[in-house]
C-alpha positions in Angstrom: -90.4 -28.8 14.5 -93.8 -28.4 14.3 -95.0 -24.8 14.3 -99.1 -25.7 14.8 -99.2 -24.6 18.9 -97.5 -21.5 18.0 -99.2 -20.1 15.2 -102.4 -21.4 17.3 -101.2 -19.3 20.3 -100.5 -16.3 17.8 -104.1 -16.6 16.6 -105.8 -16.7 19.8 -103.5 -13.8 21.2 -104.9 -11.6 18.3 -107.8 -12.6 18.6 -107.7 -11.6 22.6 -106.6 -8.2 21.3 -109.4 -7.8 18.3 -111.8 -8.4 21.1 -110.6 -6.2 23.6 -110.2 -3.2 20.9 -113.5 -3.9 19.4 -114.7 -2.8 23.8 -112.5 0.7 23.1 -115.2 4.0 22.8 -112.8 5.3 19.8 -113.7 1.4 18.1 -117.9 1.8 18.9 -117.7 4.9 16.9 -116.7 2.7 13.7 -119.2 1.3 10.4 -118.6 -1.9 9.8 -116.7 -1.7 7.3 -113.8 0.6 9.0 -114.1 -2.1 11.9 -112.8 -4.9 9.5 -110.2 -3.1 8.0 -108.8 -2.2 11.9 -108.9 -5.7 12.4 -107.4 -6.4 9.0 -104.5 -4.0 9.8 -104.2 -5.7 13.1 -104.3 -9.0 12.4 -101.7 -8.4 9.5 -99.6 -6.3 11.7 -99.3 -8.5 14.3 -98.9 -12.0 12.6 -96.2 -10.3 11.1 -94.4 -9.0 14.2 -95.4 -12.4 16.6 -95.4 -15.1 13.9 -93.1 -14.0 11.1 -90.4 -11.9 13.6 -91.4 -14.2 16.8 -91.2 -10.5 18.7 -93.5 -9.6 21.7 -94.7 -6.5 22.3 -91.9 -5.3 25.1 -89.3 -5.6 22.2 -91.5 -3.6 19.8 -89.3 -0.2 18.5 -89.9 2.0 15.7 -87.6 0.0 13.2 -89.4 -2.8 13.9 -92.7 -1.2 13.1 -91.4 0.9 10.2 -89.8 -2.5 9.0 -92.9 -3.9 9.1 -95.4 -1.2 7.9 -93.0 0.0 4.9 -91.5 -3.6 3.7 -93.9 -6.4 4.5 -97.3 -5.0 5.3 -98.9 -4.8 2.0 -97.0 -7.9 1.1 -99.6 -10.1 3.6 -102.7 -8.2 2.9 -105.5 -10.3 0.3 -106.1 -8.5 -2.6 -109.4 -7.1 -1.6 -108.5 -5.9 1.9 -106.0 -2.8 -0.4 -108.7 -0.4 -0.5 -108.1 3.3 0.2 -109.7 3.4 3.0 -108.2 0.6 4.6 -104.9 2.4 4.3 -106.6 5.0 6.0 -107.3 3.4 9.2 -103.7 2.6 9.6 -102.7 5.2 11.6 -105.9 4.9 14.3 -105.9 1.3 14.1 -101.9 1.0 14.8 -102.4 3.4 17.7 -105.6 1.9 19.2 -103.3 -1.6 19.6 -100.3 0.3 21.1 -102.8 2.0 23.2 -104.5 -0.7 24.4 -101.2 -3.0 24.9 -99.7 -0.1 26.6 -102.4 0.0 29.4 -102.0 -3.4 29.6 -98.4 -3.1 30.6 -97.3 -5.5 27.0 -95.9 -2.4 25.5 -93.4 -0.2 28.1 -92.7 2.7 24.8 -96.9 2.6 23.6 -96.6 6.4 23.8 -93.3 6.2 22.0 -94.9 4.0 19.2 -97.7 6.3 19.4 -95.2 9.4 18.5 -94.0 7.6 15.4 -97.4 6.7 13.8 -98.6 10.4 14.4 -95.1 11.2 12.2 -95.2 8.9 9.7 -99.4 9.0 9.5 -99.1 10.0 6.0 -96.4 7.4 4.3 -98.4 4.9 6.3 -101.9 6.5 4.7 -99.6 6.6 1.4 -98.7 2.6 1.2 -102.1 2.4 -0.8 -100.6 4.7 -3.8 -97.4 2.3 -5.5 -95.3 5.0 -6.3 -95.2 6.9 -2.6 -94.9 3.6 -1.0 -92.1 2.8 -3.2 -90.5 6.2 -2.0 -91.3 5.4 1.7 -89.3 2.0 1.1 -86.7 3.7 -0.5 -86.1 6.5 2.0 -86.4 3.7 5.4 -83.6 1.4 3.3 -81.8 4.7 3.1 -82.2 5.5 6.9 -81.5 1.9 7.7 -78.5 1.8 5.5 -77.1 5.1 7.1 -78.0 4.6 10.6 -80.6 7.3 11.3 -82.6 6.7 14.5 -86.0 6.5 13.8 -86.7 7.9 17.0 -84.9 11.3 16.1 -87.3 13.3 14.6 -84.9 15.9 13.6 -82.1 13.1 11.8 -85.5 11.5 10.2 -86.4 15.4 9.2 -82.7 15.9 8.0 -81.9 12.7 6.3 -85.2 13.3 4.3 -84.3 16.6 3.2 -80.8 15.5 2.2 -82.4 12.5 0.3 -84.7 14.6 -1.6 -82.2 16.8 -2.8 -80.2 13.8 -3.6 -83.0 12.3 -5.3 -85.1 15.6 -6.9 -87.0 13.0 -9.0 -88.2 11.3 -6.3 -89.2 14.8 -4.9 -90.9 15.7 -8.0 -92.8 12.7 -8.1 -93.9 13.4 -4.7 -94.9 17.0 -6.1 -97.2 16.2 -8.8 -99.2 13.6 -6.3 
């Protein structure tokens, strides 16, 4: 089966996105160079969730995302997009999309979505130092593995408590960052 049309149709549906975020006030504000990581983190975020999963934004949850963010992201990036500050316009350029595809009625939980970026802000901020990233994998496998809801913020606060005193070295670690 030949997958051209679809990744073609992927493309051009970023693409539509890229251009409609580049029109958001929060987006004019940007230098350049924090406008092409958005649309780096973009691009990688969602040819990950539309061409790798084949998932549209009304199925979108926060396993998916943190599946994505904390397992594959980094993966996709080219070796000169993983810059600091790149990983520091995660958080604002994840919640610009699920803004924007929220108002365009693609995302029914964008405010959900939203919720979870402002929680995990810093793991996702963190994906840019190897050794927190590793821990962020670690603790989601965990949570995957033990069936917290992601959407619980008080099993999520629990289960990482529990972990770290399971793990001290991990907390240490943590610690000395």
């Amino acid at each position: 089966m030949d997958h051209e049309p679809q990744m073609q149709q992927v493309e051009q549906t970023i693409n539509t996105w890229l251009a409609a975020l580049d029109q958001m006030p929060a987006m004019l504000q940007l230098t350049a160079t924090q406008l092409h990581d958005v649309h780096a983190i973009v691009d990688s975020f969602s040819q990950i969730t539309l061409g790798g999963y084949q998932r549209k934004p009304a199925t979108w949850d926060d396993q998916l995302v943190a599946d994505v963010m904390f397992s594959r992201f980094v993966l996709v990036l080219e070796d000169d997009e993983k810059t600091a500050k790149l990983y520091q316009m995660i958080p604002q350029a994840l919640k610009s999309l699920f803004s924007y595809l929220g108002k365009q009625g693609l995302l029914p939980n964008a405010q959900h979505l939203i919720d979870w970026v402002n929680i995990n802000a810093r793991g996702l901020q963190d994906l840019s130092n190897p050794q927190l990233d590793q821990f962020y994998r670690d603790l989601v496998a965990a949570m995957r593995r033990e069936g917290v809801i992601f959407s619980d913020r008080a099993a999520v606060q629990s289960f990482t408590q529990q972990y770290l005193e399971q793990h001290p070295q991990a907390g240490i670690k943590l610690d000395q960052e």
